[in-house]
DSSP file (Angstrom, degrees, kcal/mol; ACC not computed):
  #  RESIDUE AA STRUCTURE BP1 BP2  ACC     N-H-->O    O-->H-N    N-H-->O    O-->H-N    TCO  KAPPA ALPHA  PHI   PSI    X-CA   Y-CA   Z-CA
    1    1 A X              0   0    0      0, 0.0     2,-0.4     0, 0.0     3,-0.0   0.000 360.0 360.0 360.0 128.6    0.0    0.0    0.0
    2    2 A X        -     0   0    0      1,-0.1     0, 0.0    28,-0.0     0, 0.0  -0.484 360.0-101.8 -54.7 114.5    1.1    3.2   -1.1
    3    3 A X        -     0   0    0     -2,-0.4     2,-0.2     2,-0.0    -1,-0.1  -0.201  22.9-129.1 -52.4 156.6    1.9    6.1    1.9
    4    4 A X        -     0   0    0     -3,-0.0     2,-0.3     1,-0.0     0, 0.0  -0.638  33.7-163.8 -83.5 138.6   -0.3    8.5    2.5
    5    5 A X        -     0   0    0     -2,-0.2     2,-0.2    24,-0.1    24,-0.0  -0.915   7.4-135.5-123.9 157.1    1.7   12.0    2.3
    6    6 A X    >>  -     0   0    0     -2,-0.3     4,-1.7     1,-0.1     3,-1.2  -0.504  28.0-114.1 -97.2 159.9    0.9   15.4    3.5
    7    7 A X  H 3> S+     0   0    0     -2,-0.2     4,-3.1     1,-0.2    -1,-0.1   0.716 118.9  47.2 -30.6 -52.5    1.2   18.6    2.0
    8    8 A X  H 34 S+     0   0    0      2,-0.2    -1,-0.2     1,-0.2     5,-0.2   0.954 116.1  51.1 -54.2 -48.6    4.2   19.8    5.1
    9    9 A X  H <> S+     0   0    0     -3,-1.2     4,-2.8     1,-0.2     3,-0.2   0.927 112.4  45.0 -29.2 -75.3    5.9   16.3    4.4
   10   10 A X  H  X S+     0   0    0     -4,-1.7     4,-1.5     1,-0.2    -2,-0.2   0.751 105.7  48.9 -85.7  -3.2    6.0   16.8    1.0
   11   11 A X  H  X S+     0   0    0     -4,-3.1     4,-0.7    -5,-0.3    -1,-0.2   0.366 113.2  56.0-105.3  16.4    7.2   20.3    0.3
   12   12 A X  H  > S+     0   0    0     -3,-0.2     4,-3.9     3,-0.1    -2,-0.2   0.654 114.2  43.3 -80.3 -60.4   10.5   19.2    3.3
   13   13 A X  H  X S+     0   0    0     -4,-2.8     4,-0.9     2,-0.2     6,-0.3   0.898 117.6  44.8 -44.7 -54.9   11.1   16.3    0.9
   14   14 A X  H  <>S+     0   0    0     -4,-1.5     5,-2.8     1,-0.3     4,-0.3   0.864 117.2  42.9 -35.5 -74.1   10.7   18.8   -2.0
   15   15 A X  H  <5S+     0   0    0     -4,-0.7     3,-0.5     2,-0.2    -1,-0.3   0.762 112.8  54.7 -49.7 -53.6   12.8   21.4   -0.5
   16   16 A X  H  <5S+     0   0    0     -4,-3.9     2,-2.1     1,-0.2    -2,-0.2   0.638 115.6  40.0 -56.7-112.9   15.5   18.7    0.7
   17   17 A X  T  <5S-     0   0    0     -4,-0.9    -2,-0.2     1,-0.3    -1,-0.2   0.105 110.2-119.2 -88.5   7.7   15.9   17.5   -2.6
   18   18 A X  T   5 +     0   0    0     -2,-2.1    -1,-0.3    -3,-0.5    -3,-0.2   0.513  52.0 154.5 102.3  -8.0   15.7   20.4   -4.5
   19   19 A X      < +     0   0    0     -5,-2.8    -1,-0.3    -6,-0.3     3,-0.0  -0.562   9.3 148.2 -84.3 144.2   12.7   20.1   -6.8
   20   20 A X        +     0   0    0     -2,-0.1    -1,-0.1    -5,-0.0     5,-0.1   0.440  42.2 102.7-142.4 -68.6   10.8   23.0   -8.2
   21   21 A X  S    S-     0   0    0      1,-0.1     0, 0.0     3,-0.1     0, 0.0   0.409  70.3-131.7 -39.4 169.8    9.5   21.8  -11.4
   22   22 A X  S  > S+     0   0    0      2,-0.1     4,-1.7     3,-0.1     5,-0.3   0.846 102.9  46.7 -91.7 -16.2    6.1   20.9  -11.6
   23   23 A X  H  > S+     0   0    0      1,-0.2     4,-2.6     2,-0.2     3,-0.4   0.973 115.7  46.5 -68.3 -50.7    6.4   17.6  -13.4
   24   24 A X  H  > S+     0   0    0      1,-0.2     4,-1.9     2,-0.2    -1,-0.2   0.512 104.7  62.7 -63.9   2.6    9.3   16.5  -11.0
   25   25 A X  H  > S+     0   0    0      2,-0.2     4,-1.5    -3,-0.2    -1,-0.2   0.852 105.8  47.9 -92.7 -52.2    6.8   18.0   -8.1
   26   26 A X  H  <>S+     0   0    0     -4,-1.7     5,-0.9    -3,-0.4     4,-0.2   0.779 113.2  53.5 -77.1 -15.1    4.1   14.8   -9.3
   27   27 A X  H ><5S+     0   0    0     -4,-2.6     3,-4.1    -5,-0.3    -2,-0.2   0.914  99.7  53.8 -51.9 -83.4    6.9   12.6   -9.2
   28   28 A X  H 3<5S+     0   0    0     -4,-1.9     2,-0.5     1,-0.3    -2,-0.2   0.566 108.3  47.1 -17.6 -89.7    7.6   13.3   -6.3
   29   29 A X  T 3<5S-     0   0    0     -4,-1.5    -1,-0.3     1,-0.1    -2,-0.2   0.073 129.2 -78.2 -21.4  -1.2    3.9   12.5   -4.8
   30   30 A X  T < 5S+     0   0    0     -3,-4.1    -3,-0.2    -2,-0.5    -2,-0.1   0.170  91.1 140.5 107.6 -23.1    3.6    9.0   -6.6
   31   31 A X      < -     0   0    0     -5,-0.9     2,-0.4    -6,-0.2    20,-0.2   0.218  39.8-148.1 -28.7 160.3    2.6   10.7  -10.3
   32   32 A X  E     +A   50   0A   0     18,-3.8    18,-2.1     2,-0.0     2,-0.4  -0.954  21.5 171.8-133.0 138.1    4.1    9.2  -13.4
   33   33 A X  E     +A   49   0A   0     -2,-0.4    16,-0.2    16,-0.3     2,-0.1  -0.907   1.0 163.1-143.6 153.0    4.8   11.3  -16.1
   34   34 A X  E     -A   48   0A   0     14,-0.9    14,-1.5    -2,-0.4     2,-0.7  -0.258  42.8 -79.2-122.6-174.1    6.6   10.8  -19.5
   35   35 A X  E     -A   47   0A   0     12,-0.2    12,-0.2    -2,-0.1    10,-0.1  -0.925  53.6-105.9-110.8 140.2    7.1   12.1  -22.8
   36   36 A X        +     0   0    0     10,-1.6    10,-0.2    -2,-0.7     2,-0.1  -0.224  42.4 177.4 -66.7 142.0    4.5   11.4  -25.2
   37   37 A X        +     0   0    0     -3,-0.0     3,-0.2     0, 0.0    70,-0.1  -0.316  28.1 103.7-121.2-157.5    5.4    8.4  -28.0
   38   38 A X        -     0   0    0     -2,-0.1     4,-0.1     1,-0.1    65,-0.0  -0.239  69.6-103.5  97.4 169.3    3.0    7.3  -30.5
   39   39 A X  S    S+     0   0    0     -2,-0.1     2,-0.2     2,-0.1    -1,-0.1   0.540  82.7  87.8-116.3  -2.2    2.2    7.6  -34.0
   40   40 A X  S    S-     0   0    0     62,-0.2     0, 0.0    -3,-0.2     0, 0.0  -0.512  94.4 -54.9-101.3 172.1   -0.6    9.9  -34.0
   41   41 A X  S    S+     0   0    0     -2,-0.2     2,-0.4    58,-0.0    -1,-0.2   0.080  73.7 150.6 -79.0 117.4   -1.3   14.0  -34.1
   42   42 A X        -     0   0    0     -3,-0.1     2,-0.4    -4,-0.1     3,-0.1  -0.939  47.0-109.7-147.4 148.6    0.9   15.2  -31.0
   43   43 A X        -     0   0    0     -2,-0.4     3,-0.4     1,-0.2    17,-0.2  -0.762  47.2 -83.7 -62.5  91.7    2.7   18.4  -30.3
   44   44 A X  S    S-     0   0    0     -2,-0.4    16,-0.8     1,-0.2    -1,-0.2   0.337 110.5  -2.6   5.0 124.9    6.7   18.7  -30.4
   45   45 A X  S    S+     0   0    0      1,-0.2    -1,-0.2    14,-0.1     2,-0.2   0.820  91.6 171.6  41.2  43.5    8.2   17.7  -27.1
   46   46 A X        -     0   0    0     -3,-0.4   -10,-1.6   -10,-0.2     2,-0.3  -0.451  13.7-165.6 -90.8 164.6    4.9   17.2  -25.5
   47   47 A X  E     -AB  35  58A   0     11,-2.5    11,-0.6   -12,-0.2     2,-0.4  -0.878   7.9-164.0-140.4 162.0    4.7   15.6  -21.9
   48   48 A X  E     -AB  34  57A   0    -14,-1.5   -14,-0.9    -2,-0.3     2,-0.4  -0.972   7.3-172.3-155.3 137.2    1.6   14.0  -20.0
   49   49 A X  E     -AB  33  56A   0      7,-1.2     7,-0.7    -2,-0.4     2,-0.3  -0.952   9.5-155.8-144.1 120.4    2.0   13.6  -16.3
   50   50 A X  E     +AB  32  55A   0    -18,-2.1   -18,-3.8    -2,-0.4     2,-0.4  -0.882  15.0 174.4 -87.0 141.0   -0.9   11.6  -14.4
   51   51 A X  E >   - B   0  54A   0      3,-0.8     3,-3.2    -2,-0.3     2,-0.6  -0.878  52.5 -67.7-166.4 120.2   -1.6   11.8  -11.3
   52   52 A X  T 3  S-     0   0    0     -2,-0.4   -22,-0.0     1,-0.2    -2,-0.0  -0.333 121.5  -6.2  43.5 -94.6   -4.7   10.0   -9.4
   53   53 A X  T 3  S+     0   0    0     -2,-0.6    19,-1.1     2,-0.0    -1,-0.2   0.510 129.3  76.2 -84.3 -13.6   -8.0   11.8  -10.8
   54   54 A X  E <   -BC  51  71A   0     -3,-3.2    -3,-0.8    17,-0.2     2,-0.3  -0.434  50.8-178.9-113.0 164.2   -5.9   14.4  -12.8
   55   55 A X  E     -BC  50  70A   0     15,-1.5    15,-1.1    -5,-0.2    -5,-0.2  -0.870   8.5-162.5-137.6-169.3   -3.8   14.7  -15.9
   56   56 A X  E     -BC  49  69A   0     -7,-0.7    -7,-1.2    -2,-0.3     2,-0.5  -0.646   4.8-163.5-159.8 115.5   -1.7   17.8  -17.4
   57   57 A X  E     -BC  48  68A   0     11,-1.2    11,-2.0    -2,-0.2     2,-0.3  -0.850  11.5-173.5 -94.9 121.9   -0.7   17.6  -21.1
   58   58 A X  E     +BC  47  67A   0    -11,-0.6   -11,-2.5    -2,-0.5     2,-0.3  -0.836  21.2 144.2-108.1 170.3    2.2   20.3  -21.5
   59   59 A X  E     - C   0  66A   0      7,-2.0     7,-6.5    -2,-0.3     2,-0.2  -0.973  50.3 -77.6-171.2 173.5    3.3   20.7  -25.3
   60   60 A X  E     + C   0  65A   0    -16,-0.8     2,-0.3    -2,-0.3     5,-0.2  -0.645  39.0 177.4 -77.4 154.4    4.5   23.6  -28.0
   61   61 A X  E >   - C   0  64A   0      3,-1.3     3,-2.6    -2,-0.2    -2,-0.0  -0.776  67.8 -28.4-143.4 152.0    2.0   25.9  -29.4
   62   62 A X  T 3  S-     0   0    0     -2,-0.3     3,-0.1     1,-0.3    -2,-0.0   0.668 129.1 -41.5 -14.7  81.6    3.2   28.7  -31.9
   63   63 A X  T 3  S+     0   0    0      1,-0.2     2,-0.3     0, 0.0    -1,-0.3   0.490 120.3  90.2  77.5 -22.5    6.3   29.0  -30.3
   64   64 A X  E <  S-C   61   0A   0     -3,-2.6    -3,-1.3     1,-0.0     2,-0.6  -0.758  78.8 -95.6-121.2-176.8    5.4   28.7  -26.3
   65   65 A X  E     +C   60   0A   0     -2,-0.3     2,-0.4    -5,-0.2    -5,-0.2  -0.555  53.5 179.7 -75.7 119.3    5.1   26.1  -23.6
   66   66 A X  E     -C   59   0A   0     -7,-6.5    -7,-2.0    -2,-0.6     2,-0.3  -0.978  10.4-152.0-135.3 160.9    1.3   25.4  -23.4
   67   67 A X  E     -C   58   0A   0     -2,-0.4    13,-4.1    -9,-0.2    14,-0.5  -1.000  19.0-162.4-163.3 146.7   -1.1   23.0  -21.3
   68   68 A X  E     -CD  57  79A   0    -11,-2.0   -11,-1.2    -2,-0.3     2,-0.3  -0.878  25.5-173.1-120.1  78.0   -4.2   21.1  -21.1
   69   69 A X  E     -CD  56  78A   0      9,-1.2     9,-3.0    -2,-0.4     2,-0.3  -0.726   5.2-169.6-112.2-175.3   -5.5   20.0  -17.3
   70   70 A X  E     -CD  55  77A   0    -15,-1.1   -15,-1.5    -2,-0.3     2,-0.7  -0.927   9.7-167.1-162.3  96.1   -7.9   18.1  -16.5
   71   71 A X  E  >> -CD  54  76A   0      5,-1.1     5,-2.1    -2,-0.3     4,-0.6  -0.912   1.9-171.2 -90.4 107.1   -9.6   17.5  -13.1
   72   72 A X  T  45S+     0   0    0    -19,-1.1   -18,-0.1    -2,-0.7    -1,-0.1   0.458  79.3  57.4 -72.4  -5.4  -11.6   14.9  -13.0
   73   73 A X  T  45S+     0   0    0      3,-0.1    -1,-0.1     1,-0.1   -19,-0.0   0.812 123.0  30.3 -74.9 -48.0  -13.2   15.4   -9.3
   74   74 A X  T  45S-     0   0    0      2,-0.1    -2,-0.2     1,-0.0     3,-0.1   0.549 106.3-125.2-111.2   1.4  -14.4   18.8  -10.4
   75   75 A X  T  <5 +     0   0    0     -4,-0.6     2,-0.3     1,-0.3    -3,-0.2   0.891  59.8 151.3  62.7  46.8  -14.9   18.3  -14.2
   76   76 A X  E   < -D   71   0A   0     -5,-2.1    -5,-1.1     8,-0.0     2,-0.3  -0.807  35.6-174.2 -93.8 151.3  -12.8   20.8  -14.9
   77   77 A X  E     -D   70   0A   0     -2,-0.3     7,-2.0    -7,-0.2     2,-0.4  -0.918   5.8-174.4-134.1 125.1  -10.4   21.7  -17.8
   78   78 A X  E     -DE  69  83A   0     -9,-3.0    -9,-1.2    -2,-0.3     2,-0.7  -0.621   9.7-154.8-118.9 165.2   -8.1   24.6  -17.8
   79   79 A X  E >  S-DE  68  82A   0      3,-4.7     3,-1.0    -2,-0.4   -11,-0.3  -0.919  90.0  -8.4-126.0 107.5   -5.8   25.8  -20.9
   80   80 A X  T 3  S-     0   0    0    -13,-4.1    -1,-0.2    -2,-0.7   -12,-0.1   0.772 133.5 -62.0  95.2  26.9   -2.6   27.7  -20.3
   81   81 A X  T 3  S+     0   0    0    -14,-0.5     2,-0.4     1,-0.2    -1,-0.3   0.416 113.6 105.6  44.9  18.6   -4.3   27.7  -16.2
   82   82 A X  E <  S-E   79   0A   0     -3,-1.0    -3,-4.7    -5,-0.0     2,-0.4  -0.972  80.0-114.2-112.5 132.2   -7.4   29.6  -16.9
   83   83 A X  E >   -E   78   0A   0     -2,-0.4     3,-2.5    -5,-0.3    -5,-0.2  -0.608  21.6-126.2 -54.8 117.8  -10.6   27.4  -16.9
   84   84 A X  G >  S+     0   0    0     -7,-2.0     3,-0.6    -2,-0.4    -1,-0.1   0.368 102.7  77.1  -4.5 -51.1  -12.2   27.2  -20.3
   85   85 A X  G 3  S+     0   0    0      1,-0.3    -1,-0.3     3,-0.0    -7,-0.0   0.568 101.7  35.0 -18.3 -54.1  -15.2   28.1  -19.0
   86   86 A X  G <  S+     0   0    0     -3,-2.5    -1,-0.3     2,-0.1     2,-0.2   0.234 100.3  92.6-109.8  17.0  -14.1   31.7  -18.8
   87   87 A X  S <  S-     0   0    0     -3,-0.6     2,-0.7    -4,-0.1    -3,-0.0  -0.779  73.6-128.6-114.8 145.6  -11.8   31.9  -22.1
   88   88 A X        -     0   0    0     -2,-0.2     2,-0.5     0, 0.0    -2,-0.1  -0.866  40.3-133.6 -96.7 134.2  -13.0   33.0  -25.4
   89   89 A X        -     0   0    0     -2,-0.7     5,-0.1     4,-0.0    -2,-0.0  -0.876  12.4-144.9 -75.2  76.9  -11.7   30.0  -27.2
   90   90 A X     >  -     0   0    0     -2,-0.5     4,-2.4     1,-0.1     5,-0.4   0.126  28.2-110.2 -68.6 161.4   -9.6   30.3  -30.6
   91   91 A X  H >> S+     0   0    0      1,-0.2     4,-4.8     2,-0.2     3,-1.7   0.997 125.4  45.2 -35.9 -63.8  -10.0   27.5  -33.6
   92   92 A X  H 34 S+     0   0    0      1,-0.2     4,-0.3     2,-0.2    -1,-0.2   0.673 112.2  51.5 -77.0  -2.7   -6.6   26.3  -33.0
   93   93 A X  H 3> S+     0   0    0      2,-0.1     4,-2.3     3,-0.1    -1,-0.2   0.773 117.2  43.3 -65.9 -46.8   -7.2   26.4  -28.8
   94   94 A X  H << S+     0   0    0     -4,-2.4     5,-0.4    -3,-1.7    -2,-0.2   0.901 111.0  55.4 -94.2 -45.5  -10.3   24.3  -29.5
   95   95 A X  T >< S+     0   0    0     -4,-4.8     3,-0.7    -5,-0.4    -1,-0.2   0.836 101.8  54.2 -10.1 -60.3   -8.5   22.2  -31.9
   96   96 A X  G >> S+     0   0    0     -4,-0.3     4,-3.6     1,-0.3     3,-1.3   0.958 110.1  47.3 -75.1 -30.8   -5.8   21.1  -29.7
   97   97 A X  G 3< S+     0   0    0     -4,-2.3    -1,-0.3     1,-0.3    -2,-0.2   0.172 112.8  44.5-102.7  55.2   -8.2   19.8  -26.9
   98   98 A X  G <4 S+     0   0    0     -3,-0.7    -1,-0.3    -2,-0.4     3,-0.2  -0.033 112.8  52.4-123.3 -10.1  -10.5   17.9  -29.0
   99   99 A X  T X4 S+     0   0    0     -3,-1.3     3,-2.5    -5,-0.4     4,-0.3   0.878  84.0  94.0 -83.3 -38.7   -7.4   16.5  -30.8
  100  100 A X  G >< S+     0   0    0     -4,-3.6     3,-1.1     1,-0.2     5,-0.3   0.783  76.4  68.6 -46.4 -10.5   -5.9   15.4  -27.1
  101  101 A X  G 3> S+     0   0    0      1,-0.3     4,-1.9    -3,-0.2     5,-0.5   0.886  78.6  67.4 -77.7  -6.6   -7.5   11.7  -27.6
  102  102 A X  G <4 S+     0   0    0     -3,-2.5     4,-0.3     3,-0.2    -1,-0.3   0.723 106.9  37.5 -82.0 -20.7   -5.7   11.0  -29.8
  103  103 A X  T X4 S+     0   0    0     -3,-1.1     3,-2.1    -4,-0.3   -63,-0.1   0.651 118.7  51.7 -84.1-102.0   -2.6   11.0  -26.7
  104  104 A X  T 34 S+     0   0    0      1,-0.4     7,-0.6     2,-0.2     6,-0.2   0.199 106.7  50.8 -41.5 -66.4   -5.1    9.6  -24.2
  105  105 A X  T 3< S+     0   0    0     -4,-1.9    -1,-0.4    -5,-0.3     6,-0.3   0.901 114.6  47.4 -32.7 -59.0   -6.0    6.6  -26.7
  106  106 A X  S <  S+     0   0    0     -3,-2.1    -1,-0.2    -5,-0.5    -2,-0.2   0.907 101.4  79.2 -69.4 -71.1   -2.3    5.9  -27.0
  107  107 A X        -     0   0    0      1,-0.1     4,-0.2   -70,-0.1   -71,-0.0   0.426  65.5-152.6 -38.3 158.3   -1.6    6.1  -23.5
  108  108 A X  S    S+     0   0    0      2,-0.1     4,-0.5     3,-0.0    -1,-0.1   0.654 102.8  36.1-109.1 -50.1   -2.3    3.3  -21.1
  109  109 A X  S >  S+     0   0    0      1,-0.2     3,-0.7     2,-0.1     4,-0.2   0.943 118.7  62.3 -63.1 -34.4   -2.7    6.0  -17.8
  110  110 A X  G >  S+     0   0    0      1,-0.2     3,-1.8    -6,-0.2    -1,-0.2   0.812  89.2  55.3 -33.4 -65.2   -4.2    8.1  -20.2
  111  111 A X  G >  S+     0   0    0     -7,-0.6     3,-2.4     1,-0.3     4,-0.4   0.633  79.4  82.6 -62.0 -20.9   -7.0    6.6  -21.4
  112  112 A X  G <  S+     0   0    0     -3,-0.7     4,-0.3    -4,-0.5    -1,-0.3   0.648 100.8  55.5 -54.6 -20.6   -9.0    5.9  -18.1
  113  113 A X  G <> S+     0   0    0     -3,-1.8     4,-1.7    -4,-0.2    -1,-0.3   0.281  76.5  99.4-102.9  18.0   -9.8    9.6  -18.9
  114  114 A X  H <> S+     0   0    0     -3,-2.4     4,-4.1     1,-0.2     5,-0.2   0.997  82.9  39.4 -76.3 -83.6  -11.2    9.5  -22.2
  115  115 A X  H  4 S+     0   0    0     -4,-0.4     4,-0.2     1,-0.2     5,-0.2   0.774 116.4  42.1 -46.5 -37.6  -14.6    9.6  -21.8
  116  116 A X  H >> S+     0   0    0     -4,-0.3     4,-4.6     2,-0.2     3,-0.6   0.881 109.4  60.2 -91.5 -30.0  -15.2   11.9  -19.0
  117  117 A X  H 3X S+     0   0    0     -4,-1.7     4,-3.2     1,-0.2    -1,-0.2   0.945 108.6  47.9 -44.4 -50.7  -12.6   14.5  -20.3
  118  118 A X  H 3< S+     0   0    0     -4,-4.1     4,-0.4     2,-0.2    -1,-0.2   0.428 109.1  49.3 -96.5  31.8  -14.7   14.7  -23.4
  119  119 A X  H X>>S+     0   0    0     -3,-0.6     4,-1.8    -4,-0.2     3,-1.4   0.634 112.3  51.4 -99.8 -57.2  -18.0   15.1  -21.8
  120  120 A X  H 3X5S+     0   0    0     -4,-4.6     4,-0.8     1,-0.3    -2,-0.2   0.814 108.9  46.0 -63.5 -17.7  -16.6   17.5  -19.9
  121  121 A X  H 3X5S+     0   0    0     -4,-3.2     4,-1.3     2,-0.2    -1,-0.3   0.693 112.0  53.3 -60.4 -36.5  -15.2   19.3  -22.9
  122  122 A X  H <>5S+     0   0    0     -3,-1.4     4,-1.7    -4,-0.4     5,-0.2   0.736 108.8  50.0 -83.6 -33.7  -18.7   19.1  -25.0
  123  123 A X  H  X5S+     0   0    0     -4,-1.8     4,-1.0     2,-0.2     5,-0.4   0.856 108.3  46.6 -87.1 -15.9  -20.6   20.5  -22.4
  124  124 A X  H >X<S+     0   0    0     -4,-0.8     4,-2.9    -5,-0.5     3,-2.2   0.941 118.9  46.1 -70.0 -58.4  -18.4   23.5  -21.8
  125  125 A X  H 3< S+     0   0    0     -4,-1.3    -2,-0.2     1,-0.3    -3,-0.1   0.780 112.5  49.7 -35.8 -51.8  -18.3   24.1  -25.8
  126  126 A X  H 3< S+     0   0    0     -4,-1.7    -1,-0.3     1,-0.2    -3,-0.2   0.615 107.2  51.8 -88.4 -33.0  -21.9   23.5  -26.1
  127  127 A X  H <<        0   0    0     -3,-2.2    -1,-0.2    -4,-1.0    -2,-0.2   0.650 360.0 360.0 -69.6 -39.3  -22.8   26.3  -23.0
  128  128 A X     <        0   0    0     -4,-2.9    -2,-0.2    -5,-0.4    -1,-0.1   0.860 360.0 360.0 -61.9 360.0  -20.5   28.9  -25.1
């Protein structure tokens, strides 16, 4: 059985060992994340890190770092860390995260999120 640990715990451990990134942050806590493989439509030097209910796909978009989470407790999805919800959306915004199954399919952690990501993704679209 995995230990439990809490937030004080883990940012000593953090702080002892030096970690600030965020990927190296979900390590830390029992996340896994990798760099995305596969043979289908993905983003340069894109990453997915899971962790429990959650995922965050980071990748290039014209030239910057951009990312796609996705809480699945609160059926949330935020782009670039503003919730969807409150972004006027561009094509090529709305693009990338209706293309993201196409990592999640590939993925083995991934996929456990398929479905509920994209209900929650058609029913924000579908309220705008």
């Amino acid at each position: 059985m995995r230990k439990k640990i809490d937030i004080t715990e883990l940012a000593v451990e953090a702080a002892r060992s030096g970690v600030t990134a965020p990927l190296d942050l979900i390590r830390l806590m029992g996340g896994k994340s990798k760099k995305v493989e596969g043979k289908t439509l993905r983003a340069p030097d894109s990453m997915l890190a899971v962790y429990k209910n959650r995922f965050t796909y980071t990748f290039i978009m014209n030239d910057e770092v951009a990312s796609i989470h996705f809480d699945d407790s609160r059926n949330e999805i935020f782009f670039k860390g503003h919730n969807i919800r409150n972004l006027e959306l561009t094509e090529a915004q709305k693009n990338v995260l209706e293309t993201l199954h196409f990592v999640l399919e590939e993925d083995n952690e991934g996929k456990k999120f398929l479905s509920s990501y994209f209900a929650t993704l058609e029913r924000v679209l579908a309220d705008k």
